[in-house]
Chimera marker file (.cmm) of the C-alpha trace (Angstrom):
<marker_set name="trace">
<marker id="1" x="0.000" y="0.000" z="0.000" r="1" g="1" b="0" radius="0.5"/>
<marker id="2" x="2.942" y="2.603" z="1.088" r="1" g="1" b="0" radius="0.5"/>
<marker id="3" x="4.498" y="1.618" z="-2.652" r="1" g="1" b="0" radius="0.5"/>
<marker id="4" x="1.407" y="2.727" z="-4.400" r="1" g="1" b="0" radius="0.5"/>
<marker id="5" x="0.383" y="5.439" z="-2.474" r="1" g="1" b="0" radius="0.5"/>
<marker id="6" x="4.193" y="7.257" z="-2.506" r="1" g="1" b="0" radius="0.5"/>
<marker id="7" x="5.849" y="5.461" z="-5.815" r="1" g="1" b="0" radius="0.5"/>
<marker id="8" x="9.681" y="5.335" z="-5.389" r="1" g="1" b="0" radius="0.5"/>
<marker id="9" x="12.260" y="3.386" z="-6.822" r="1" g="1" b="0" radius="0.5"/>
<marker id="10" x="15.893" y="1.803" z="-5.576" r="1" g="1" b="0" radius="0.5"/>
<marker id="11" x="19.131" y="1.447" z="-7.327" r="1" g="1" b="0" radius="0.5"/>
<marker id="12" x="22.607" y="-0.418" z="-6.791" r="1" g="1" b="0" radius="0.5"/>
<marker id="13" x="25.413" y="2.357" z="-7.574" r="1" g="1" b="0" radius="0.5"/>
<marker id="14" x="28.485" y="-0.521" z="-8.614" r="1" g="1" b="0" radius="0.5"/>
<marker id="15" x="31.690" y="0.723" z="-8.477" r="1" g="1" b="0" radius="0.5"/>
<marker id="16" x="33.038" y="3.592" z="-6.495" r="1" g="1" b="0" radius="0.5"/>
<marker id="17" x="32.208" y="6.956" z="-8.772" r="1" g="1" b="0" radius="0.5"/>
<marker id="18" x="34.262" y="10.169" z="-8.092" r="1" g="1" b="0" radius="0.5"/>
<marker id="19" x="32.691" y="11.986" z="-6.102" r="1" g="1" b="0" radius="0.5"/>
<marker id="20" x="30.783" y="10.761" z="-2.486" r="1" g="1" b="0" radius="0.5"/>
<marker id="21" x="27.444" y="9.061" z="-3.470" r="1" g="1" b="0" radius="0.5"/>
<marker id="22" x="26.023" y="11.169" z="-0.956" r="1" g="1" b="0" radius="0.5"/>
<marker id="23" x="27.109" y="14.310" z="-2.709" r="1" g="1" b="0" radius="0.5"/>
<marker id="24" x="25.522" y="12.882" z="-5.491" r="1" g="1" b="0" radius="0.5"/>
<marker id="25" x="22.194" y="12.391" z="-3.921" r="1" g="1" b="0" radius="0.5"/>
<marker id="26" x="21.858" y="15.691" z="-2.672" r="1" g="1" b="0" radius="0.5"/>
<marker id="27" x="22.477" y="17.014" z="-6.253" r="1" g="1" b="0" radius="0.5"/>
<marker id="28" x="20.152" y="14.572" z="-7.240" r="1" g="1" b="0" radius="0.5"/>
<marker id="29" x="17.554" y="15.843" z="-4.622" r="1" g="1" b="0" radius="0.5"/>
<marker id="30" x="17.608" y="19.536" z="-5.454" r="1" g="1" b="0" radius="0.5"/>
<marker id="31" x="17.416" y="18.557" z="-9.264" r="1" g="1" b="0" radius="0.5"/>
<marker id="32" x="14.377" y="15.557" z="-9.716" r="1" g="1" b="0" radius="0.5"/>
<marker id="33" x="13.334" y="14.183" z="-6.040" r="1" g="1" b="0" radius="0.5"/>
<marker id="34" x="14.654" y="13.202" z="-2.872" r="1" g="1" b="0" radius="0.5"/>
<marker id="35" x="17.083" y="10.254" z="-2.808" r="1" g="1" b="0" radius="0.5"/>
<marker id="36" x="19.331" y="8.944" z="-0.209" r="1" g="1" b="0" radius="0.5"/>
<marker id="37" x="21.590" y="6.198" z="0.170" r="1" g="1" b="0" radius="0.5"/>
<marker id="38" x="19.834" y="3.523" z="1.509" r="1" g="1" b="0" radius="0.5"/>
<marker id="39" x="22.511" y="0.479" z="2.353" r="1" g="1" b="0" radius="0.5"/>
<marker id="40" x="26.445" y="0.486" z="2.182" r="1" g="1" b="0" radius="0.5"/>
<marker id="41" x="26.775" y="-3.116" z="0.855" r="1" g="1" b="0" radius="0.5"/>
<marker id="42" x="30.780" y="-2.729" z="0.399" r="1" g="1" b="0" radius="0.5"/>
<marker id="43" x="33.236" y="-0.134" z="-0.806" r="1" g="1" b="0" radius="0.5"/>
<marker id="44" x="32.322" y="-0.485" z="-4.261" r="1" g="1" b="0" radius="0.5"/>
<marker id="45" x="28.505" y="-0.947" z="-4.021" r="1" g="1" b="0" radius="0.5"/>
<marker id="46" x="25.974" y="1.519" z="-2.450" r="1" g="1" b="0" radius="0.5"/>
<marker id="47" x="22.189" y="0.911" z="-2.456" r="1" g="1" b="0" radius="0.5"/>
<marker id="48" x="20.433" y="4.585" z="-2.936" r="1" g="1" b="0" radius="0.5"/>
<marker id="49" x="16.573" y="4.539" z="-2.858" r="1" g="1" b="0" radius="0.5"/>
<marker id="50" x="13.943" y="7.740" z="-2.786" r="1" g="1" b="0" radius="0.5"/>
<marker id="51" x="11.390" y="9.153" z="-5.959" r="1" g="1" b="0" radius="0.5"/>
<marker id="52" x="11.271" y="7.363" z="-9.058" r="1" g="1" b="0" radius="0.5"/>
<marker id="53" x="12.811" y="10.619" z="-10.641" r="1" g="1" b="0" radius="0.5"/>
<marker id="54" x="15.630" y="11.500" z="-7.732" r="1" g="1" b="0" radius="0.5"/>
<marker id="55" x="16.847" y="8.011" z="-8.201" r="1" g="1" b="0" radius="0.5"/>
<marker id="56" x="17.156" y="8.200" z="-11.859" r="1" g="1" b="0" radius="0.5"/>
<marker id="57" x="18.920" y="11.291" z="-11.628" r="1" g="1" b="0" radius="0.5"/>
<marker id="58" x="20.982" y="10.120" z="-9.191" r="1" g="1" b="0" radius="0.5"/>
<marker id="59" x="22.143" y="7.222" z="-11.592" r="1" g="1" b="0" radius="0.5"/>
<marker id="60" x="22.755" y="9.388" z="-14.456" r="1" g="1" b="0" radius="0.5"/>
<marker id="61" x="24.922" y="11.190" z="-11.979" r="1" g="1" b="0" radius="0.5"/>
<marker id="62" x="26.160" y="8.700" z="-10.754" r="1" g="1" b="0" radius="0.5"/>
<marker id="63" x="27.383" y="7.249" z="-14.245" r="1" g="1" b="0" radius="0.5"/>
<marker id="64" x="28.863" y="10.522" z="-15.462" r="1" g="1" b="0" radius="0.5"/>
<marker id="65" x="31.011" y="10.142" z="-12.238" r="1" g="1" b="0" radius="0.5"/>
<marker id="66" x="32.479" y="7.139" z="-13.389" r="1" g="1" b="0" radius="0.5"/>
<marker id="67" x="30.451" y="4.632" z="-11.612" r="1" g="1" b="0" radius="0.5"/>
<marker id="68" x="30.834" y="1.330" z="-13.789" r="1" g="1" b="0" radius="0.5"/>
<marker id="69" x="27.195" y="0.808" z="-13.780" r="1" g="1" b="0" radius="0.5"/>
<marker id="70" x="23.891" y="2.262" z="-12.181" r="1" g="1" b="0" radius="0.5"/>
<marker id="71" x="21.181" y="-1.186" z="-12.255" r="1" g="1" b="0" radius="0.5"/>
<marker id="72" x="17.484" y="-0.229" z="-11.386" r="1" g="1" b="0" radius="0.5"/>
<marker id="73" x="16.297" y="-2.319" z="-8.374" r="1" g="1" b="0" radius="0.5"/>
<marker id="74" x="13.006" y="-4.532" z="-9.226" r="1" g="1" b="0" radius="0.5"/>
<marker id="75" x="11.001" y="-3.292" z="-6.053" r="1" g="1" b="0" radius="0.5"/>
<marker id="76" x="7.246" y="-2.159" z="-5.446" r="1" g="1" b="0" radius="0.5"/>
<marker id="77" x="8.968" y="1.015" z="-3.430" r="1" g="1" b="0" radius="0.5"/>
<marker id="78" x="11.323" y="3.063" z="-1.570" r="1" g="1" b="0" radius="0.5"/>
<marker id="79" x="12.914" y="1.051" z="1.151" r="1" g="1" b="0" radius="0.5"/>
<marker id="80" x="15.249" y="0.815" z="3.640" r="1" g="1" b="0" radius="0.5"/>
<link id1="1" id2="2" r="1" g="1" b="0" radius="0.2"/>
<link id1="2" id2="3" r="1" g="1" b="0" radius="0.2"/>
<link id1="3" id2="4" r="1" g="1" b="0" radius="0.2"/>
<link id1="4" id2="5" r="1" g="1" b="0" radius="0.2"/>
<link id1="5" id2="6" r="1" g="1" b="0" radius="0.2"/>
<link id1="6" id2="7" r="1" g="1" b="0" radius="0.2"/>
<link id1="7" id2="8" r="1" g="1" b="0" radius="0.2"/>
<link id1="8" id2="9" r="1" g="1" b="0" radius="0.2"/>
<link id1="9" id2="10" r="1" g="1" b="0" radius="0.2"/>
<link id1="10" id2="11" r="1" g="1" b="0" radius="0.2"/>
<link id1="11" id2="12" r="1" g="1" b="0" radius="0.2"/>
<link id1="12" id2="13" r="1" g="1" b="0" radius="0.2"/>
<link id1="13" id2="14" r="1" g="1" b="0" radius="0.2"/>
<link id1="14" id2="15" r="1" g="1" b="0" radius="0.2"/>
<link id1="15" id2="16" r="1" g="1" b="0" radius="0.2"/>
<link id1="16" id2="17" r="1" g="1" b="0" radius="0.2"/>
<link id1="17" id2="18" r="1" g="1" b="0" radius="0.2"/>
<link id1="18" id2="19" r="1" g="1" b="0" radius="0.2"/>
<link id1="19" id2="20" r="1" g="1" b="0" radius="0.2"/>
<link id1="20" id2="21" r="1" g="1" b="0" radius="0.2"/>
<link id1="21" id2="22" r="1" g="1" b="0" radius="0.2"/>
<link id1="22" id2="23" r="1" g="1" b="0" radius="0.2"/>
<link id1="23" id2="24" r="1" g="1" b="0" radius="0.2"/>
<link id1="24" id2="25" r="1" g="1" b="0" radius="0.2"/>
<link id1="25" id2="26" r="1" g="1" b="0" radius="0.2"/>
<link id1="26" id2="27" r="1" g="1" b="0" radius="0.2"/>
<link id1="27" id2="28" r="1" g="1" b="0" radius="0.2"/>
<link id1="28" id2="29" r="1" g="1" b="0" radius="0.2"/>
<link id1="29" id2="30" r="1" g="1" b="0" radius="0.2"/>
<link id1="30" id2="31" r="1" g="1" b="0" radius="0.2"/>
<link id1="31" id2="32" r="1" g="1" b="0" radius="0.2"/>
<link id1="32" id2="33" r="1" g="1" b="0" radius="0.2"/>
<link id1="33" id2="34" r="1" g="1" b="0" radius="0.2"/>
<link id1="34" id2="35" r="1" g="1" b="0" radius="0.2"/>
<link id1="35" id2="36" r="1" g="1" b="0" radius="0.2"/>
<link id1="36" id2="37" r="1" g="1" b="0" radius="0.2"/>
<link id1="37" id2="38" r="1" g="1" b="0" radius="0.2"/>
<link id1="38" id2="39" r="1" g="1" b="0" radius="0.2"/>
<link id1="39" id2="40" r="1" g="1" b="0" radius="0.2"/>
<link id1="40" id2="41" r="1" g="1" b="0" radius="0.2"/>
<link id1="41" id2="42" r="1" g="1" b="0" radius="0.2"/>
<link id1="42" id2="43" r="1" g="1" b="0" radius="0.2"/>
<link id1="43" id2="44" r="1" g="1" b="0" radius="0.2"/>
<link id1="44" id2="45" r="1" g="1" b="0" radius="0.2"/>
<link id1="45" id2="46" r="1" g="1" b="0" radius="0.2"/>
<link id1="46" id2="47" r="1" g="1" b="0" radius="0.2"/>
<link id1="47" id2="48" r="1" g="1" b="0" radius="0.2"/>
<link id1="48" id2="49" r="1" g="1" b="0" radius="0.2"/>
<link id1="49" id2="50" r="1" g="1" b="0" radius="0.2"/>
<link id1="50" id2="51" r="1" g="1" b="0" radius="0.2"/>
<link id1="51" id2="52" r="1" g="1" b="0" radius="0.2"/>
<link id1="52" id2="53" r="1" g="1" b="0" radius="0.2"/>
<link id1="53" id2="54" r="1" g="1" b="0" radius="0.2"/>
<link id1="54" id2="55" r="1" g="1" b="0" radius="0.2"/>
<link id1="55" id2="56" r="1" g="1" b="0" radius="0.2"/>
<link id1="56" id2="57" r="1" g="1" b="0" radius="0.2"/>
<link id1="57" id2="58" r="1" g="1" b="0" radius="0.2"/>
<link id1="58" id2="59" r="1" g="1" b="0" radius="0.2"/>
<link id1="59" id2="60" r="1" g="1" b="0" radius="0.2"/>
<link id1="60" id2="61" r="1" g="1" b="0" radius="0.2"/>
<link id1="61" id2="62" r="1" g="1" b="0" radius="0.2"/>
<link id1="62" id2="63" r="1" g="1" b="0" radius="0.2"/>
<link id1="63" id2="64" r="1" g="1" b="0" radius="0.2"/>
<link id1="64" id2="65" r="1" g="1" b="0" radius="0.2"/>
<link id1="65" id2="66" r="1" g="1" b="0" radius="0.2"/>
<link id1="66" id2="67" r="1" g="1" b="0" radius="0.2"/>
<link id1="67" id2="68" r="1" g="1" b="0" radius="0.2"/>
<link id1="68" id2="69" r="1" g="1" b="0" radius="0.2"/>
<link id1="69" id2="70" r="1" g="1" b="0" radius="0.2"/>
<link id1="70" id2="71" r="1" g="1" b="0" radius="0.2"/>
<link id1="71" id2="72" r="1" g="1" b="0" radius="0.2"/>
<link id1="72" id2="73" r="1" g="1" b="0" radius="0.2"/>
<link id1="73" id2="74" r="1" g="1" b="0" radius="0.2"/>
<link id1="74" id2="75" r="1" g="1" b="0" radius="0.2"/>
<link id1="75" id2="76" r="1" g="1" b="0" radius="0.2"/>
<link id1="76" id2="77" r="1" g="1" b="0" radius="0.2"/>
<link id1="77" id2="78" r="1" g="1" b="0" radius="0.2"/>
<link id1="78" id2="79" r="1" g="1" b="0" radius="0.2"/>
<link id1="79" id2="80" r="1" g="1" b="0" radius="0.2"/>
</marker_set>
């Protein structure tokens, strides 16, 4: 019910990028929609999760950073 009522989306950052995920999230935020990081997995993979269009953003961001890859999560919501 939460997942339909407030949509969001979650994506695995792989790959340590350039600059501090978090940096990137609040770019992110000010840009498309919140998004956060959501669960430090290891150095080189960060879980960020928040509005469908923060967390794309955030990818693209992400990416352009020099992340190797940005994968959409398949989840109803924003968790964690």
């Amino acid at each position: 019910e939460a997942g339909v009522a407030r949509p969001g989306a979650m994506a695995a950052i792989l790959g340590a990028p350039s600059r501090p995920v978090e940096e990137i999230c609040v770019e992110a935020t000010r840009e498309a929609g919140e998004v956060v990081p959501a669960n430090y997995n290891s150095p080189g993979q960060l879980v960020i999760s928040g509005e469908e269009a923060g967390v794309a953003r955030a990818m693209e961001l992400a990416k352009a950073a020099g992340a190797k890859r940005a994968v959409r999560l398949a989840v109803s919501g924003a968790f964690h």
